[in-house]
N, C-alpha and C positions, 0 to 999 in steps of 0.2 A: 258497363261503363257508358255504353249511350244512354240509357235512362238516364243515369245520372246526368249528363249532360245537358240532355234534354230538359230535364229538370229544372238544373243551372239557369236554361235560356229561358224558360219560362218564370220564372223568378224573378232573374232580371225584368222579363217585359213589364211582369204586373208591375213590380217596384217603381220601373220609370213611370208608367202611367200612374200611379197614384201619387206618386212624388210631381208629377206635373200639376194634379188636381188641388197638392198644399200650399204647393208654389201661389198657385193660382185663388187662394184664398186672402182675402184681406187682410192687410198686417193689423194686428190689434185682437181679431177675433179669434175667440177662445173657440176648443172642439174636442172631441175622444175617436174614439177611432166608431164608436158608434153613428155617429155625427158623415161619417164614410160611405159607410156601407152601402147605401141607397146610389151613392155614387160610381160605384164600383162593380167589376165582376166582381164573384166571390175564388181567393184566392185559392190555388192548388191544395196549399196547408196555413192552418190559423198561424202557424210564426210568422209570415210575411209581414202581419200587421209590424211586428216589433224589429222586424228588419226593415220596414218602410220608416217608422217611427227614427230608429237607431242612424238612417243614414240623415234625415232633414235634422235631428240634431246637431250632428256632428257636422254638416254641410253650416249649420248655425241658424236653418230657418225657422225652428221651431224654438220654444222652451217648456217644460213641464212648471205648472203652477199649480197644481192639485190634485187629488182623487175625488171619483163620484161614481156611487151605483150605475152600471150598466140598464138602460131603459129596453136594453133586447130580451123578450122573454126567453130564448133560449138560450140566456147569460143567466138564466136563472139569480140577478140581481150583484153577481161580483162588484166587485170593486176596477174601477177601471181609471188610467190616469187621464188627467185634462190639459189640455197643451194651449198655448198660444201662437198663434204665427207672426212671427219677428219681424 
């Protein structure tokens, strides 16, 4: 149960801090979660992206407005979505 927890809190932190870094991106300008990375630790586990993502929607700062090949070679070329910041 403490891992877990611990977990929990770390999660949380990454999340606020990367949600502070979208916040902080200019309204208008489009981005993927690629567009991050350099920005960022690299989080505990790759979901966080989509629970970063998940919460700046729902908060209403972002919007999705397309898909685009992933530029990360160890994305081996997916597909990944493109957002805007509201």
């Amino acid at each position: 149960m403490t891992i877990q927890l611990e977990l929990a809190a770390l999660e949380r932190d990454w999340v606020d801090s990367a949600y502070d870094l979208v916040w902080g991106l200019r309204q208008g300008s489009e981005f993927a979660t690629d567009d991050l990375h350099d920005s960022l630790p690299r989080p505990q586990h790759p979901n966080w992206w989509g629970v970063l993502l998940a919460k700046c929607r729902t908060v209403g700062i972002v919007e999705p407005i397309g898909y685009r090949p992933s530029l990360r070679p160890e994305a081996n070329g997916r597909v990944i979505r493109v957002w805007r910041r509201r």
